[in-house]
N, C-alpha and C positions, 0 to 999 in steps of 0.2 A: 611535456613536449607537444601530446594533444593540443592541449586547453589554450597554450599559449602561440601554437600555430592560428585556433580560432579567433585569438584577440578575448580569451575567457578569464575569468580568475584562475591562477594560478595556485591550488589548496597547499600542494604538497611538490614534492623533489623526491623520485628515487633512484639510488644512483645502481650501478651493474659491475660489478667489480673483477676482472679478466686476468686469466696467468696470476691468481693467488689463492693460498689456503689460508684456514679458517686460523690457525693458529699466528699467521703471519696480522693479519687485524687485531687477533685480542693481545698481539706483543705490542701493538703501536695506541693498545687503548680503548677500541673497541670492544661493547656488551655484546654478545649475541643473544637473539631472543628467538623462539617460534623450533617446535621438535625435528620439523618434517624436514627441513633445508635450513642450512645456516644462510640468518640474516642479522646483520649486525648494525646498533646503532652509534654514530659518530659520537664521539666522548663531549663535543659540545655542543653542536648544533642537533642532535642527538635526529639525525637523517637518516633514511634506514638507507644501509649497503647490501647489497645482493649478492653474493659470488655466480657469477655466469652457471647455468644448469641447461640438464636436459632431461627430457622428460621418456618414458615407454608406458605405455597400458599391460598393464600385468592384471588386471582386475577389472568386475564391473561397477560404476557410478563414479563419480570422479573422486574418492581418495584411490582407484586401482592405480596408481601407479608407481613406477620404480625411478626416483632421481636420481643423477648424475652430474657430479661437480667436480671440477678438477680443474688444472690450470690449465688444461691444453683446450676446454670447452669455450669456443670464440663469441664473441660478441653478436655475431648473423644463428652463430646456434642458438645462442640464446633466444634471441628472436624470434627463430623458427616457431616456437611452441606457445606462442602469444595468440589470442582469438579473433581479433581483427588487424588489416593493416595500417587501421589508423591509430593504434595501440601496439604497433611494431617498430618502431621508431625510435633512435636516441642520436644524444649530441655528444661526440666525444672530447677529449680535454681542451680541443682547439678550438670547441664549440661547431664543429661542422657537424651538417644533419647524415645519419648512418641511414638508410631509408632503402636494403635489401627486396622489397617488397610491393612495392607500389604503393605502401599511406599515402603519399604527399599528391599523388594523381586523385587518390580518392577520397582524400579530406577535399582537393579541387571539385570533384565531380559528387560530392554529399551522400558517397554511399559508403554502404556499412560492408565488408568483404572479408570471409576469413582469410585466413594468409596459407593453411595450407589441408590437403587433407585429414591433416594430424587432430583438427577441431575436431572431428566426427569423437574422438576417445572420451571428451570428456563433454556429458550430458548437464553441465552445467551451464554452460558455455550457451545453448539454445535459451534460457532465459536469462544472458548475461545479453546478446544481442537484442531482445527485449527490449530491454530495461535503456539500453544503451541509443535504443530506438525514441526512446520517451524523452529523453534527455533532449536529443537532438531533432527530435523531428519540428520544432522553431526556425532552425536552421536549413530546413529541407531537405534534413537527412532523409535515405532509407534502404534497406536490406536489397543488398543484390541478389538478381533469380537464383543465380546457382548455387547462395548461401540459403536462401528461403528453402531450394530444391534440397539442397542437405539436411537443413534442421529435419524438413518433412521424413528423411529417412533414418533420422535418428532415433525421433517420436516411433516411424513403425517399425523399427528393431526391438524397442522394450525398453532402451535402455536408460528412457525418463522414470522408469519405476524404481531405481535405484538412487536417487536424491533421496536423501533424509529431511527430515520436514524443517529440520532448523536451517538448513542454508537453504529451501522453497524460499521459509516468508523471511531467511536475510534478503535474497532477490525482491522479493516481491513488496516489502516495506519499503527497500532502498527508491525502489521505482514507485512506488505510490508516491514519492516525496520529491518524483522528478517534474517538466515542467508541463508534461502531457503523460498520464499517469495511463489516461485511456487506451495511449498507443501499446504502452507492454501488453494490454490486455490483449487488443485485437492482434498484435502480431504472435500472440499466442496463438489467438483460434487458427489463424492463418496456416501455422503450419502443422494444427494438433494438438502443440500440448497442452494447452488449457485442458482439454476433456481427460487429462493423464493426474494434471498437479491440482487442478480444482474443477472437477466434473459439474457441481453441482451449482457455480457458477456459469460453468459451457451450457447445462442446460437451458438455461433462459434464455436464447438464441432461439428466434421461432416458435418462442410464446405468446401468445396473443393477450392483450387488451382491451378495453372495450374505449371505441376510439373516441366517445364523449370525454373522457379524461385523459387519453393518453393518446394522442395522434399520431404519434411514432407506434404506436400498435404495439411492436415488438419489445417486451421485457428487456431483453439484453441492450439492445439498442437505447432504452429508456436509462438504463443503470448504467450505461459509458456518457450518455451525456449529463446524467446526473454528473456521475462523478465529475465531469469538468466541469463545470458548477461550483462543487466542492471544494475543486482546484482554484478557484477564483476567491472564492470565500473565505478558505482558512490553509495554512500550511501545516496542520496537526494531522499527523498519521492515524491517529486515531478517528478524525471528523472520516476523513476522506477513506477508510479502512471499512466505518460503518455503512457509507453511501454503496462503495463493492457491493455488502452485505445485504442493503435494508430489505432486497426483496427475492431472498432466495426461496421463500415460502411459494413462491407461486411458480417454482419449478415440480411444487410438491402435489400439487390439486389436480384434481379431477376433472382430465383431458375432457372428459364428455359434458363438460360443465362452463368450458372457456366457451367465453374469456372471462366472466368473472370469478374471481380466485377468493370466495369466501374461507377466512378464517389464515389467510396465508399470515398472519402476522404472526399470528403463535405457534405454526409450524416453522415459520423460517427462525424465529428466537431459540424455537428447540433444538431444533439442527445445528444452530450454530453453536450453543451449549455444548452438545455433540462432539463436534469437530472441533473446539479450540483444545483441549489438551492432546490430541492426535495429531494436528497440523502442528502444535508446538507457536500455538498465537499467546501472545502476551494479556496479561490478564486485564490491562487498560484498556487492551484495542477490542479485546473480545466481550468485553462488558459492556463498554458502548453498542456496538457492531449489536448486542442482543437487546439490549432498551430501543436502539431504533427500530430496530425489525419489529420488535413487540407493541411498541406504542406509537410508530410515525401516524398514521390515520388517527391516533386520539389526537395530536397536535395538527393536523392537518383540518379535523373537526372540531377545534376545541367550541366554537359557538352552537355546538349543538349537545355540549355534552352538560349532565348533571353538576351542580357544585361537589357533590359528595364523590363523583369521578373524578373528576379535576384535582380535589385533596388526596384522592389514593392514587392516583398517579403521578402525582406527585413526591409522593413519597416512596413509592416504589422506584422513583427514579434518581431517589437521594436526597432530589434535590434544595431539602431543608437543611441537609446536612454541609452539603457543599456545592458550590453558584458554580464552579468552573467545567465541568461533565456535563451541569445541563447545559448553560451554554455553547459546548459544545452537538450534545443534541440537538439543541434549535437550529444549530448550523447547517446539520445533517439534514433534520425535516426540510428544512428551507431547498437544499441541495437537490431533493426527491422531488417538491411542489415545482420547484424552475425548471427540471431536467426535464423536460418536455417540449415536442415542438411547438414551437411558435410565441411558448410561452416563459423563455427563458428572462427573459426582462423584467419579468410581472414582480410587484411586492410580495413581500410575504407576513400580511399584519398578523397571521396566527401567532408568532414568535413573541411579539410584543404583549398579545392578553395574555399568552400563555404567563409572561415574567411581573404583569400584573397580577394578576393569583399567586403567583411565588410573591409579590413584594405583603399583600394581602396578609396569607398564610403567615407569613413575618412580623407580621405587625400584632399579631395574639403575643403576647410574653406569658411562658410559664408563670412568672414574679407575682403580676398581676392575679393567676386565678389561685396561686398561692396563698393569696393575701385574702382571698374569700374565705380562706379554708379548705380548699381540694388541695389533698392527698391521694399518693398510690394509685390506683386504677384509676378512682375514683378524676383524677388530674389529670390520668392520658385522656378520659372520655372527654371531659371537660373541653381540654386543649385540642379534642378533634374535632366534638361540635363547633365551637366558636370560631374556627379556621373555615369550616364551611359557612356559616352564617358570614364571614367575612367576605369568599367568594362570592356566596347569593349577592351580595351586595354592589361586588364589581361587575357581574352580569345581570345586573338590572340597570348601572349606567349603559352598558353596550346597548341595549334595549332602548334605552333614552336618546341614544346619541344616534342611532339607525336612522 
């Protein structure tokens, strides 16, 4: 109803089904799927059906609640318990708009509005308007005062500390994959919860840089524009998951020492080791997210670094093993070197030697020192040296070509 008020793609159809019980759908053929509330899918277009519900807070985080379904639960009650009113909305069987609410004034007027006090219950919901933010802020969406003024007192009731970390980063994946991923960030900080669902992200906010490299000064500031970089560059949750990440290390160093944040790269990879099986991060996005933190400044420097570095970070990053992670990597670096001001436009030829030392490295075949006669150890040495002596080779044309 949203999407197609916007003139947007259309993904899905859910319908809301009033004055019926659950046995009445699975007599005419419908599945039901899902424990909490019967939801049922049509036997051939297999659309999910909803029996109209009502919702109470009986607990804290958003499973505390007690549903209510019945035939006599209306179609505006249904309603009621929806999170914004552009997301309160339906068409009923004559196709007229049901619009209780106000959506249709505030799809007009591009603001995001809960529908009723009842949002404060579930603590979800503040990084559902997030996310929802990111989506649309193309469009010139953005959070009403008085909804921003609620999140803000939802954050300082507690009752963001009752999210479990798997629906955190379902939100926060979903939104990284939206079409300004930066925006969920900042409408976090906006009203708190960042410093609640990822503190150590809120940190970098008012860390300082040293502004030869980084003219936006500010870390936090330098890692939102990265990321929309990232957002340009690649649609993989993972590229744009690690950009988040690449420089939580320098949330970590030694105030008396900014703005240079020696050694953040292997404190922020640690950390984030740390925190993916507690955040409940996927092991893709979490592995990237810690090669970039670890070794974005090797790829940033690679003209300054040894052949025999270049081969061991290279391997340490897989990437003999498999082309599509670094790849994605170089994405990432790329993302961190542009996300700066003034210098978003700029190339990024680091990317390119970096993948000439990968094609280099490739070009040694086991076969070959096989065929000398190395075996066993004696063939790993073998095949490390000659990978480097391959290197030296590609960096003595850079040398040539300078």
């Amino acid at each position: 109803m949203r999407d197609e008020l916007l003139d947007l793609p259309v993904k899905d159809r859910d319908w809301v089904v009033v004055g019926a019980r659950p046995q009445e759908l699975l007599d005419l053929g419908y599945s039901q799927v899902g424990a909490d509330f019967p939801v049922f899918l049509h036997p051939e277009t297999k659309d999910e059906y909803a029996l109209a519900r009502t919702e109470r807070k009986s607990g804290h985080g958003y499973t505390g609640f007690e549903v209510r379904f019945s035939p006599d639960v209306t179609l505006e009650d249904d309603l009621l318990r929806r999170d914004l009113t552009i997301n309160a909305m339906a068409k009923d069987e004559h196709d007229r708009i049901v619009d209780p609410f106000g959506g249709l004034n505030d799809l007009r007027d591009k603001t995001l509005r809960h529908v009723s006090p009842a949002f404060r219950e579930d603590p979800l919901r503040v990084l559902r308007v997030a996310r929802f933010a990111a989506r649309f802020e193309h469009l010139g969406f953005s959070v009403a005062e008085e909804t921003m003024a609620l999140m803000r007192e939802m954050v300082d009731s507690g009752e963001l500390a009752y999210l479990v970390p798997e629906r955190v980063w379902q939100e926060m994946s979903r939104a990284l994959l939206e079409p300004d991923p930066d925006v969920f960030i900042a409408v976090l900080r906006q009203c708190g919860a960042l410093k609640v669902i990822f503190p150590e992200l809120d940190a970098l906010f008012g860390v300082p840089q040293p502004m030869r490299w980084h003219p936006e000064i500010d870390t936090g500031v330098h890692t939102l524009k990265a990321l929309r970089i990232a957002t340009e560059l690649s649609d993989s949750l993972e590229v744009r998951f690690a950009v988040l990440c690449h420089d939580l290390g320098k949330g970590m160093t030694d105030p008396e020492r900014w703005p240079s944040h020696h050694g953040h790269e292997g404190m922020g990879a640690d950390l984030i080791k740390r925190l993916a099986p507690e955040r409940r991060w996927p092991n893709k996005a979490a592995q990237l997210a810690e090669q970039v933190a670890r070794y974005h400044t090797h790829c940033h420097g690679i003209r300054k670094l040894k052949a025999s570095t270049i081969v061991k970070t290279l391997g340490q990053l897989g990437a003999l093993r498999q082309r599509k992670p670094f790849e994605q990597f170089l994405l990432a670096c790329e993302a961190d070197a542009r996300g700066r001001s003034g210098l978003e436009r700029n190339a990024y030829p680091q990317a390119d030697r970096f993948r000439e030392c990968l094609d280099a490295c490739e070009s040694v075949k086991p076969a070959d020192l096989m065929a000398q006669g190395f075996e066993g150890a004696q063939l790993g040495d073998a095949l490390h040296r000659e990978r480097i002596n391959a290197v030296k080779k590609v960096i003595a044309q850079w040398s040539n070509s300078a």
